[in-house]
C-alpha positions as CSV (number, residue, x, y, z in Angstrom):
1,X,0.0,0.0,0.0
2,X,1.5,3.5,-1.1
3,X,1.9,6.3,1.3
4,X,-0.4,9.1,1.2
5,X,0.7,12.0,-0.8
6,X,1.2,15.9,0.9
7,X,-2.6,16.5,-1.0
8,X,-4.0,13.5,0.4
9,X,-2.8,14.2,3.9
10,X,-4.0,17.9,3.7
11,X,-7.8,16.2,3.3
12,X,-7.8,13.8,5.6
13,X,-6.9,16.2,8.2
14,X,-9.6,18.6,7.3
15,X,-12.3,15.5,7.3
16,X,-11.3,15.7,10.9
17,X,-12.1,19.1,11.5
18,X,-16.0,19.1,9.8
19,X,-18.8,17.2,8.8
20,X,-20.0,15.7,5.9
21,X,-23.5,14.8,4.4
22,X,-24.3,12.3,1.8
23,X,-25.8,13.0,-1.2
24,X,-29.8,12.1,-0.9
25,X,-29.3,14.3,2.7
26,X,-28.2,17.3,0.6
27,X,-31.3,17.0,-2.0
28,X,-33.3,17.1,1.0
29,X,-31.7,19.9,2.5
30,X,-31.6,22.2,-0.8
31,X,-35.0,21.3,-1.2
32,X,-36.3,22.2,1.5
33,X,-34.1,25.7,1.2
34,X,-32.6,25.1,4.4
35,X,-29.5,25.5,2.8
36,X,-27.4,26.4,0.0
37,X,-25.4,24.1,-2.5
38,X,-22.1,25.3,-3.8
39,X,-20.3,24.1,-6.5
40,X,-16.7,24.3,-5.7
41,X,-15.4,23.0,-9.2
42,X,-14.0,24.7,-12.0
43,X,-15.8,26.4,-14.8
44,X,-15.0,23.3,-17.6
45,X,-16.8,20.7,-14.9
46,X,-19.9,23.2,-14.1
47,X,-20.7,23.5,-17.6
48,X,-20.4,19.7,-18.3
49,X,-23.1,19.5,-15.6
50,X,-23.8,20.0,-12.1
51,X,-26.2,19.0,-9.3
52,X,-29.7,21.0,-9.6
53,X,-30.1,23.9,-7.8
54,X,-26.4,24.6,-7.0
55,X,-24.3,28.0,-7.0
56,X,-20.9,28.2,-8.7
57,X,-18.1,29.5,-6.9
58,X,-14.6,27.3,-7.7
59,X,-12.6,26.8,-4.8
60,X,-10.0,29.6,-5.9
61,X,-13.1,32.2,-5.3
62,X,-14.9,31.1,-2.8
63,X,-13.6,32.5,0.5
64,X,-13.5,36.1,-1.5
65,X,-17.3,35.7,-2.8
66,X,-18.8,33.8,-0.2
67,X,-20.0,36.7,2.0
68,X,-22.3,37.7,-1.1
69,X,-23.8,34.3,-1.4
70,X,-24.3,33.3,2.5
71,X,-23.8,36.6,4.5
72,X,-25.2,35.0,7.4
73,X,-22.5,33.2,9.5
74,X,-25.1,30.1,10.5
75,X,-26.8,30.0,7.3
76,X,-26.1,26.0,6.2
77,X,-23.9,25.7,3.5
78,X,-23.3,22.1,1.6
79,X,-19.8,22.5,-0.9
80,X,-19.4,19.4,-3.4
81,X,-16.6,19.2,-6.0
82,X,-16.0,16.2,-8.1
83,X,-15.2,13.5,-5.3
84,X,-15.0,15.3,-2.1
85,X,-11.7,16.0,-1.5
86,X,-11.8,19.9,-2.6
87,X,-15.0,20.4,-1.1
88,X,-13.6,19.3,2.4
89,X,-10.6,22.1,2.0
90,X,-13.6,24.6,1.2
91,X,-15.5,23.6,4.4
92,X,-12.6,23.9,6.9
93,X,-11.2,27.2,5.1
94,X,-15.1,28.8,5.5
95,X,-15.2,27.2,9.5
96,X,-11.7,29.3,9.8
97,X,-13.9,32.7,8.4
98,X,-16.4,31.5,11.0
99,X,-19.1,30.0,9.3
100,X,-20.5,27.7,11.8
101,X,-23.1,25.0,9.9
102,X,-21.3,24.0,6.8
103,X,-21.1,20.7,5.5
104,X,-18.8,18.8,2.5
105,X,-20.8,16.3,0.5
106,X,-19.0,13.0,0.5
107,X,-18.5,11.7,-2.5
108,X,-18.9,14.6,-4.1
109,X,-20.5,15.2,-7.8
110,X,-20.0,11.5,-8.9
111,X,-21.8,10.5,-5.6
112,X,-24.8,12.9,-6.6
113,X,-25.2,11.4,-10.1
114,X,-24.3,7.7,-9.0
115,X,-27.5,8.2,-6.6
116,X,-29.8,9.1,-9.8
117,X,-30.3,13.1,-7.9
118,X,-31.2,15.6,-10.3
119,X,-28.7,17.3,-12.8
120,X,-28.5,20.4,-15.0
């Protein structure tokens, strides 16, 4: 078994530090409007498709646009990427601006589409 790279270690640490939802408990919540959904891909891979009803703000952006989306510091906020690596970086950097009920998708976007949940 191969050692964990520098990346790879820099994840697992943050899946420490925050929670994560699954999929079909995201739908729910985003449905409900009791939170909001960001996309923290890049542009190429929210174009190509992307779970219904997210926002778009890649993970280079989102700590300097996030205040516009989700001004209010305990407004839930569910980030995906592709697999849920990225997204977990995203939750612990907007924790460290002190936004206290965010969430990372597991699995990410091939989770959401492997559990048939709605596209665009």
């Amino acid at each position: 078994m191969t050692e964990p790279n520098r990346f790879q270690k820099l994840v697992a640490e943050a899946k420490k530090n925050i929670q994560q939802i699954t999929p079909e408990e995201a739908v729910q919540e985003v449905g409900r409007g009791a939170a909001t959904l960001i996309d923290v891909r890049e542009k190429d891979d929210w174009s190509a498709g992307r779970a219904r009803g997210a926002k778009h703000l890649t993970r280079g952006e989102v700590e300097l646009e996030i205040e516009e989306q989700a001004p209010d510091l305990d407004q839930r906020i569910i980030c995906y990427c592709g697999g849920g690596s990225r997204s977990a970086l995203v939750a612990e950097s907007l924790q460290k601006m002190g936004y206290r009920n965010v969430r990372s998708m597991a699995g990410g976007f091939r989770a959401w589409k492997a559990a048939g949940l709605p596209v665009e």
